[in-house]
MARLOVEX-739222 format. One record per residue (C-alpha): z, y, x. Coordinates in steps of 0.2 Angstrom, whole numbers, padded with zeros to 4 digits, always signed. Each point is the difference from the previous one (the first is absolute). Last residue first. Example, Ala and Ser with C-alpha at 12.3 -4.5 7.8 and 13.67 -1.06 7.14 Angstrom:
<rs>
+0036-0005+0068/+0003-0017-0006/
</rs>
This chain:
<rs>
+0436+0307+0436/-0017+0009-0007/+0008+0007-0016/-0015+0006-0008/+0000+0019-0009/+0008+0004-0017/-0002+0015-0010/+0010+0000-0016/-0007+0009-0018/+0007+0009-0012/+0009+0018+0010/-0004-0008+0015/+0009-0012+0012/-0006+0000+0019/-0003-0014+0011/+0008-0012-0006/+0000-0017+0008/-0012-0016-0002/-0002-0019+0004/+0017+0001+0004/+0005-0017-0013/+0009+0013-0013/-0010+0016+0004/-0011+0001-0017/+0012-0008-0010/+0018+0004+0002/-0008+0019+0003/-0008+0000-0017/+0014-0010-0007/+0014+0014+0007/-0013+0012-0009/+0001-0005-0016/-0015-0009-0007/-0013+0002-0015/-0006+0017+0007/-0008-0012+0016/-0007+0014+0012/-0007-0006+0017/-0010+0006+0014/-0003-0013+0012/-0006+0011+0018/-0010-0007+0012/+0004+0004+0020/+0001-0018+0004/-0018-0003-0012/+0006-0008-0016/-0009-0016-0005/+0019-0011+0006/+0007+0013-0007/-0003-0002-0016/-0003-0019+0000/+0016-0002+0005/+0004+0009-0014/-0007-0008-0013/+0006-0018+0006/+0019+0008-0002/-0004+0007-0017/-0005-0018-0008/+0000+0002-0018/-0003+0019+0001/+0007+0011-0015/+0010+0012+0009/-0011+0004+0015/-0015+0006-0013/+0006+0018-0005/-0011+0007+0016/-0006-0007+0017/-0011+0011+0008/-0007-0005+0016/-0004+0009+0016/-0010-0003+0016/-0007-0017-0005/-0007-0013+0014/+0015-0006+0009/-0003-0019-0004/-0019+0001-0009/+0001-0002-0018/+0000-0014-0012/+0011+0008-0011/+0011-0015-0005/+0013+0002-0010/-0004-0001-0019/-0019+0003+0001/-0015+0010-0006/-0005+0012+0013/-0013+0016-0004/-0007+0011+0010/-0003+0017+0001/-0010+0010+0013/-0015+0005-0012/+0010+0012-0012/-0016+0002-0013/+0013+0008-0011/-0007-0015-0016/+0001-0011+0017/+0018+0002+0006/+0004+0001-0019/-0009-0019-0002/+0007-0006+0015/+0017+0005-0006/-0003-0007-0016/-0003-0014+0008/+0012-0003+0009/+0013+0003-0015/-0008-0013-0013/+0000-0013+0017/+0020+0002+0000/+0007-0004+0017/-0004+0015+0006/-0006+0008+0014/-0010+0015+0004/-0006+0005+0018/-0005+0017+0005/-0011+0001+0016/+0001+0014+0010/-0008-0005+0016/+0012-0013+0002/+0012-0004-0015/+0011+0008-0012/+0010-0011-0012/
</rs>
């Protein structure tokens, strides 16, 4: 996820994952890194994150519906969820992402979908 001032925020549910990314983030001496242990919540400011990557993940949640609400609910109203899942057909992905309007498509790539908030 990308936050204000270009803040990069990594989440994981695995601890052995956040920290290597801390520890990468600080072997490149990247200082606008951080790191976010948790299953579903981000902790994050409602509308605070501009973009936020959500790749090869979607198909292995417990609780996807709790996930994405918390998606958009950080994403800022112009934000854009960018989203890859190679372990799902497409009919899933969009089954998925925009089944309770928390999301529409924005544009579909060649790998990846582009979403943006479904403000209705």
């Amino acid at each position: 996820m990308v936050g204000p001032s270009g803040k990069v925020y990594a989440l994981d549910i695995n601890p052995v994952a956040t920290e290597m990314v801390r520890h990468l983030a600080n072997i490149k001496q990247i200082k606008n890194v951080e790191t976010i242990l948790t299953d579903y919540n981000t902790g994050l400011f409602d509308a605070s994150v501009d973009v936020v990557l959500f790749y090869d993940t979607f198909h292995a949640l417990k609780k996807p519906e709790i996930v994405m609400r918390e998606l958009h609910r950080v994403l800022k109203p112009e934000g854009i969820l960018s989203f890859r899942d190679i372990y799902m057909k497409e009919e899933e992905i969009m089954e998925g992402v925009t089944r309770k309007r928390l999301f529409k498509l924005k544009k579909k790539g060649k790998r990846t979908y582009s979403f943006k908030k479904d403000e209705r």
